[in-house]
C-alpha positions as CSV (number, residue, x, y, z in Angstrom):
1,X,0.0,0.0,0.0
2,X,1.4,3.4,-1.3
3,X,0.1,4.6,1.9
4,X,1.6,2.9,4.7
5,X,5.1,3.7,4.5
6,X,7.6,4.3,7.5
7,X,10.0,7.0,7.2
8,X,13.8,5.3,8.2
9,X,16.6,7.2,9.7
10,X,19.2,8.8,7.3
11,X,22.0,11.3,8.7
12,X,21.8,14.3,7.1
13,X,23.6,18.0,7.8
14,X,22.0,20.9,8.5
15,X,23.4,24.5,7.4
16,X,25.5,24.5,10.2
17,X,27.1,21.1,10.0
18,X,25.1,19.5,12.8
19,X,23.6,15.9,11.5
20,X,19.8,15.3,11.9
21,X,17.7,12.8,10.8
22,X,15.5,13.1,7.5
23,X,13.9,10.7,4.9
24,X,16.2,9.3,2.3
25,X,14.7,7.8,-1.1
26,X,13.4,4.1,-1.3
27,X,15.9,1.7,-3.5
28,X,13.7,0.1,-6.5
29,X,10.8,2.6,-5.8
30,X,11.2,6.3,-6.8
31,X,9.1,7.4,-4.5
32,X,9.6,5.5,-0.9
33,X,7.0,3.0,-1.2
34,X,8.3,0.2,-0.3
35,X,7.5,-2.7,2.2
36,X,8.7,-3.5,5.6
37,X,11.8,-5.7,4.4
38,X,13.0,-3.5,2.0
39,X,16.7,-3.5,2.8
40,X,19.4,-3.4,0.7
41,X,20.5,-6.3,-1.1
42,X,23.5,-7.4,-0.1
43,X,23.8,-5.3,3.0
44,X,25.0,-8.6,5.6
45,X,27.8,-9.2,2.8
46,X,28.5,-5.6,2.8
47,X,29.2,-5.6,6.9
48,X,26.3,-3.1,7.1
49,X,24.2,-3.1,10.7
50,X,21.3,-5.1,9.8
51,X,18.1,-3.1,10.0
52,X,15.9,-3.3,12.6
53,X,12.3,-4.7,12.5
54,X,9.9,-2.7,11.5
55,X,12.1,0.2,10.0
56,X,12.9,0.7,6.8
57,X,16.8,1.3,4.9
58,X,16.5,3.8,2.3
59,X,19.6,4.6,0.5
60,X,21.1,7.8,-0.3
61,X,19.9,10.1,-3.0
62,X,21.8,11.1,-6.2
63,X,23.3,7.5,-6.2
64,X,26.0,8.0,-3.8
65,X,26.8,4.5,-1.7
66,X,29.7,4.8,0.8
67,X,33.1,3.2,0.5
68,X,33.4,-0.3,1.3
69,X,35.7,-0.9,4.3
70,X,37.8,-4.2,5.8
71,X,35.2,-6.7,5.5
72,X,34.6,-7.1,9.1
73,X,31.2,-8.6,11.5
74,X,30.9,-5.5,14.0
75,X,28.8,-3.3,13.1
76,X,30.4,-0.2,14.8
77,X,33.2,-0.5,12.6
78,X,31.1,-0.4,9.1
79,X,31.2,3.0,7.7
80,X,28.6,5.7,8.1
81,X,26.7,7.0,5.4
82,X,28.4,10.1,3.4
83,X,25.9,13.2,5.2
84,X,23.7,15.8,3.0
85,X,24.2,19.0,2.3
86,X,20.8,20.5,3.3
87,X,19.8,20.6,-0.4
88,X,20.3,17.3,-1.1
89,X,18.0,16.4,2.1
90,X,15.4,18.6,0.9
91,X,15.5,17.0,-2.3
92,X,15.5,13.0,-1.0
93,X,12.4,14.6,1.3
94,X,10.2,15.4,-2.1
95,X,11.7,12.7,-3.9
96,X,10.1,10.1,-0.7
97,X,6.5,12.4,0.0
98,X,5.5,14.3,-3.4
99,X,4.3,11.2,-5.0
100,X,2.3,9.9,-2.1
101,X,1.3,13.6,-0.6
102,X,-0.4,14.4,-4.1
103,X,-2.5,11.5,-3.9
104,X,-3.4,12.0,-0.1
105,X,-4.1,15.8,-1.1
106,X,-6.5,14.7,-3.8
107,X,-8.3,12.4,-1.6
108,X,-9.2,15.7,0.5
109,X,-9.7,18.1,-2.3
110,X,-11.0,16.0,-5.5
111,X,-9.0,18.7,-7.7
112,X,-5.5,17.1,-9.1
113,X,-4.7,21.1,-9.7
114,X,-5.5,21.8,-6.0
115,X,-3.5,19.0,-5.0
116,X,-0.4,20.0,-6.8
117,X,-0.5,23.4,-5.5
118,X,-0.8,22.3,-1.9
119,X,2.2,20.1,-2.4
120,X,4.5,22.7,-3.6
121,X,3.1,25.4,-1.0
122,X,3.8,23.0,1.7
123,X,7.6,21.8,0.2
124,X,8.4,25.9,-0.1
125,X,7.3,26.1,3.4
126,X,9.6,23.5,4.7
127,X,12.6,24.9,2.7
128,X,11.6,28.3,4.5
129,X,11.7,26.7,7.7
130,X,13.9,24.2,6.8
131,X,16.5,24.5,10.1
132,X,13.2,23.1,12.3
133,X,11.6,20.5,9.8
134,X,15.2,19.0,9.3
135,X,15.5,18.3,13.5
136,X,11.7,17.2,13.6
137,X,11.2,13.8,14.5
138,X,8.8,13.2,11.6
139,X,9.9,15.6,8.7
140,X,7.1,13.6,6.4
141,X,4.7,14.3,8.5
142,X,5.7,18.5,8.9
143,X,5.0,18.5,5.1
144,X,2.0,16.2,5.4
145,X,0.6,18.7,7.5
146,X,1.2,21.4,6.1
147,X,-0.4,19.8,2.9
148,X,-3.5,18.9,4.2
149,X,-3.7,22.0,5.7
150,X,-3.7,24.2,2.6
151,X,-5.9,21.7,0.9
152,X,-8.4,22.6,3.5
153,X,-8.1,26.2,4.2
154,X,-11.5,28.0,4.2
155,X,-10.1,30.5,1.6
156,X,-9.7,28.0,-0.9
157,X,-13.4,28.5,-1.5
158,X,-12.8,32.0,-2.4
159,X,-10.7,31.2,-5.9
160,X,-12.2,31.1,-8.8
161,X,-10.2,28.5,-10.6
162,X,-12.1,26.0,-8.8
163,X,-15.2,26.9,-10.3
164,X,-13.8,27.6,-14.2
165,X,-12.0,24.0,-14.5
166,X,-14.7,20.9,-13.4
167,X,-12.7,17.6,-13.5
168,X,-14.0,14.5,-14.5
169,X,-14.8,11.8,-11.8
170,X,-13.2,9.1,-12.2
171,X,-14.4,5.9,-14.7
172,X,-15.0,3.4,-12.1
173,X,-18.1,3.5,-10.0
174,X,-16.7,2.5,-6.9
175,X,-14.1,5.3,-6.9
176,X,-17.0,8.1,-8.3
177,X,-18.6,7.1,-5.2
178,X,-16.3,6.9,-2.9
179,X,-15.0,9.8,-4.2
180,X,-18.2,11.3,-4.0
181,X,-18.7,10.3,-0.4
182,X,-15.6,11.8,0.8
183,X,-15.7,15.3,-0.6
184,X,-19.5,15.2,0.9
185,X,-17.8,14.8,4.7
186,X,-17.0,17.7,6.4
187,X,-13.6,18.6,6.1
188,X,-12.2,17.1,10.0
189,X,-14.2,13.6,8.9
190,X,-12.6,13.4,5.6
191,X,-9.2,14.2,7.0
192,X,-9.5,12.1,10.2
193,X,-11.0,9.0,7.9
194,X,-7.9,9.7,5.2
195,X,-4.8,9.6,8.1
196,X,-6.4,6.7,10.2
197,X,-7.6,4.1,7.1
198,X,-5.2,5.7,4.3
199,X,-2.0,7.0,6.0
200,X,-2.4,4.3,8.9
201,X,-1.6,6.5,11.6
202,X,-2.6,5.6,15.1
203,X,-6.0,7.1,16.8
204,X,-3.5,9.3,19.3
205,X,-1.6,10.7,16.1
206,X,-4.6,11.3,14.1
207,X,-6.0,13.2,17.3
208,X,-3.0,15.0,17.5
209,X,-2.7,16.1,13.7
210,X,-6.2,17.1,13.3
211,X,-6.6,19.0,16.9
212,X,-8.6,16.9,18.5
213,X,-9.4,14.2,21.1
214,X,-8.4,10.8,21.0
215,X,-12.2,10.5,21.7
216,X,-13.6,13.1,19.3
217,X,-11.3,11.4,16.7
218,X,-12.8,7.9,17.2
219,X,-16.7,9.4,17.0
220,X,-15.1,11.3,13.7
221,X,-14.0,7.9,12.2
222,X,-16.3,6.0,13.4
223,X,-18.9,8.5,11.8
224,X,-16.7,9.0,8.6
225,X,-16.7,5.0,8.0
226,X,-20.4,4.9,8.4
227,X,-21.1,7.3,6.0
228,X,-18.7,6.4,3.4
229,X,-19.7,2.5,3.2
230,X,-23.1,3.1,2.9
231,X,-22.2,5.1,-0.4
232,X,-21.0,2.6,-2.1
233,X,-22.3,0.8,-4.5
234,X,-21.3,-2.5,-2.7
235,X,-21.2,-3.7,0.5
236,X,-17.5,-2.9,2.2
237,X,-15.9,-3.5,5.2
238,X,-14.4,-0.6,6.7
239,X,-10.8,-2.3,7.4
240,X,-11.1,-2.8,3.4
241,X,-11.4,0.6,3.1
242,X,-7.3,1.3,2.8
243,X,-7.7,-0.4,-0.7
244,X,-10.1,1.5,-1.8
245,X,-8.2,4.9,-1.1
246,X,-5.2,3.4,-2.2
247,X,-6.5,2.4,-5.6
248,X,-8.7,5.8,-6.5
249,X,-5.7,7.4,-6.7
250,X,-3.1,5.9,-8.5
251,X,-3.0,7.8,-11.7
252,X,-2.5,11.1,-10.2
253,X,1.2,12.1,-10.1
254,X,2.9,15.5,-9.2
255,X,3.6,18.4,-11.3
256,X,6.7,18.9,-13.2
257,X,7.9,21.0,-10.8
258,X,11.3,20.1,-9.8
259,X,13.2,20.5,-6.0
260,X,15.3,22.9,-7.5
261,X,12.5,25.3,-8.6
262,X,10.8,24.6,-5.3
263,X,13.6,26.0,-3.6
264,X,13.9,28.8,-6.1
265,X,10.6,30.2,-5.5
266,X,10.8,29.8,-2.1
267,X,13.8,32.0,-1.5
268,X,12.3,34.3,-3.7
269,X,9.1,34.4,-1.7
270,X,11.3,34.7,1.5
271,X,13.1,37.8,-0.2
272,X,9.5,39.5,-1.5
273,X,8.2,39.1,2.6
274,X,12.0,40.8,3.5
275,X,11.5,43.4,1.1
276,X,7.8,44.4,2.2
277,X,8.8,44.2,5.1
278,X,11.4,46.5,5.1
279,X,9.2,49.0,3.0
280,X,6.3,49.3,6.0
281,X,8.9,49.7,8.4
282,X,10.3,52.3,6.4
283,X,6.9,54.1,5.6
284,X,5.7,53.3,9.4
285,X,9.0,55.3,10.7
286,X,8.6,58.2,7.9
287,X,4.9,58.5,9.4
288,X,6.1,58.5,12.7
289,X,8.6,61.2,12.7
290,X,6.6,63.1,10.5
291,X,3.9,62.7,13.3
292,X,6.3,63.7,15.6
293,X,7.3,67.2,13.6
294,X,4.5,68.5,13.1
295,X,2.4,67.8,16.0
296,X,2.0,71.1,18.8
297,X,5.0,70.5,21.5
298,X,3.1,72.1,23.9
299,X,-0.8,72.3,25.5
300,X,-3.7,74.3,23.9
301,X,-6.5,74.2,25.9
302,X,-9.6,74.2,24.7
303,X,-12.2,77.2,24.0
304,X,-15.1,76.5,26.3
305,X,-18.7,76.9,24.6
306,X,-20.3,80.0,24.6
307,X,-23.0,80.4,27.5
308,X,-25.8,82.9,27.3
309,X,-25.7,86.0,29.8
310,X,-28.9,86.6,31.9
311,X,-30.8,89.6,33.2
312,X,-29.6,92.1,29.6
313,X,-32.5,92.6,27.1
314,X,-31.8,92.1,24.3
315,X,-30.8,94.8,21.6
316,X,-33.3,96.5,19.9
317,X,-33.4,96.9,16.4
318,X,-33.2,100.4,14.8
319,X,-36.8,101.6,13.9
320,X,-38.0,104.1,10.9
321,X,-36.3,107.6,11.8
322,X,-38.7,110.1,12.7
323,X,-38.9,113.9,10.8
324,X,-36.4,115.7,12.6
325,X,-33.6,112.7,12.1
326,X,-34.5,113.1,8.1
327,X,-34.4,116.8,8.8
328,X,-30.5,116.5,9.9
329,X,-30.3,114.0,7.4
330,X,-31.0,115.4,4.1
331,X,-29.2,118.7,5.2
332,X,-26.1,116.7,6.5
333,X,-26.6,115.3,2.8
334,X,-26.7,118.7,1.3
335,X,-23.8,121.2,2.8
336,X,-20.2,120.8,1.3
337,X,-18.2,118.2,2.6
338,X,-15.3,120.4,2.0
339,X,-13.9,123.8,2.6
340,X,-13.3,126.7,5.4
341,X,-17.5,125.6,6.5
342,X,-15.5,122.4,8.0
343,X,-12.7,124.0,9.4
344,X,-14.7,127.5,10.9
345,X,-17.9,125.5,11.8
346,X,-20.5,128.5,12.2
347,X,-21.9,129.7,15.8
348,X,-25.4,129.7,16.3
């Protein structure tokens, strides 16, 4: 099952030159599928430590096998693998999860396009924040979760691609259904349902990854298996349901993005957030001291209202003049405004 993979121990070196732990690629596979006893042949003639069981050997990337030593039965002595530059880790982490993340993601989504996208916004996350994901105990499941959680962001509603490009379902009428019957759970179901029966986590780590209780988790699978099997168009068990999600995706593949390009846009993305950041820090300072020059440097109090004064009548308005005022009037209109009259007024 493409599904139920274990991720096994490979030393790899972070930016600093401390080893840490992080998913090599599977030998025979190309994408880290491989069963339980898939160790390398010829590893006991080798004088390699055996593997232990339940773990998984995968071999380093880009074809690189370390030097044979003195053929010798202790396996202290057998030489360590050659460590990663934290590129090369990064790459043998896409090369082991893409294929199998893409097919989770479309279990979730029902959109190859969607699923693609969540992939590569999930692997430029972990390159961003690639110093934590490379110590994590679990760096498949950083990027799983990160994944699944883009798949099922609320604003993925909001874009309009989703509407302008309708898929097909797919041919056969179990998978339409179960297909069907998954996109129809709400989204905690369908991802609860997808890491217990597809991923094979434990109830705990399904909890754990979808925010939950172990006992909310169990009502949510419990629920999610209901629903599902009475969808189909034949009567399933729900331990058979791994097949089922194993098999409706197997033609779905990633993009043809590469690692490289994935890294590539993910510094550039880093340098875009830098650089707006740098710009409203910039404009928040100009605003500030600006602010700060032309505010008042000292206190203005303010004018208190107006308050009407009591006890004063109020101020009569002028009425019509009576005869004597246009009297003075028209003959203050008619004697010179100039001359020795103004200067010698006449005594009466």
């Amino acid at each position: 099952m493409f599904f139920r993979a274990k991720v096994g121990p490979t030393e790899v070196a972070t930016a600093g030159g401390d080893p840490v732990t992080a998913p090599g690629a599977g030998p025979g596979t190309g994408t880290g599928t491989g069963t339980g006893k898939g160790t390398r042949s010829g590893a006991a003639a080798s004088g390699e430590p055996p593997v232990p069981s339940g773990t998984e050997w995968y071999q380093q990337p880009l074809g690189t096998e370390p030097d044979s030593g003195p053929d010798t039965d202790d396996p202290a002595s057998a030489p360590a693998p050659p460590r990663l530059t934290p590129a090369q880790a990064f790459d043998a982490l896409y090369a082991y999860c893409a294929p199998t993340l893409v097919q989770q993601t479309y279990l979730l989504t029902g959109q190859r396009r969607l699923a693609r996208e969540a992939v590569e916004r999930a692997f430029q996350l972990a390159w961003h924040r690639w110093p934590e994901v490379a110590v994590d105990r679990d760096p498949a499941g950083w990027v799983r979760a990160a994944a699944h959680d883009y798949a099922l962001s609320p604003w993925r509603r909001l874009d309009p691609r989703a509407f302008q490009h309708r898929e097909p379902p797919p041919a056969d009428p179990t998978g339409r259904a179960l297909l069907t019957a998954l996109l129809e759970l709400p989204p905690p179901y369908r991802r609860t349902l997808l890491l217990y029966d597809g991923v094979g986590l434990d109830l705990p780590d399904t909890a754990a990854e979808t925010e939950a209780s172990t006992p909310a988790a169990a009502g949510r699978l419990l629920y999610a298996r209901a629903t599902v099997t009475a969808r189909l168009p034949q009567a399933v068990a729900p331990d058979d349901l791994n097949r089922l999600l194993a098999a409706l995706p197997s033609d779905v593949r990633p993009g043809p993005t590469k690692p490289l390009a994935l890294r590539t846009r993910a510094d550039l993305r880093a340098r875009r957030w830098i650089h707006a950041a740098i710009a409203f820090t910039t404009l928040l300072l100009t605003t500030t001291a600006l602010t700060l020059h032309t505010a008042p440097d000292h206190y203005e109090p303010p004018v208190p209202p107006g308050t009407p004064v009591q006890g004063i009548p109020p101020r009569a308005a002028p009425g019509p003049l009576s005869k004597t005022e246009q009297k003075l009037r028209a003959k203050l209109r008619s004697e010179a405004t100039a001359g020795p009259e103004r200067l010698h007024p006449e005594a009466h």
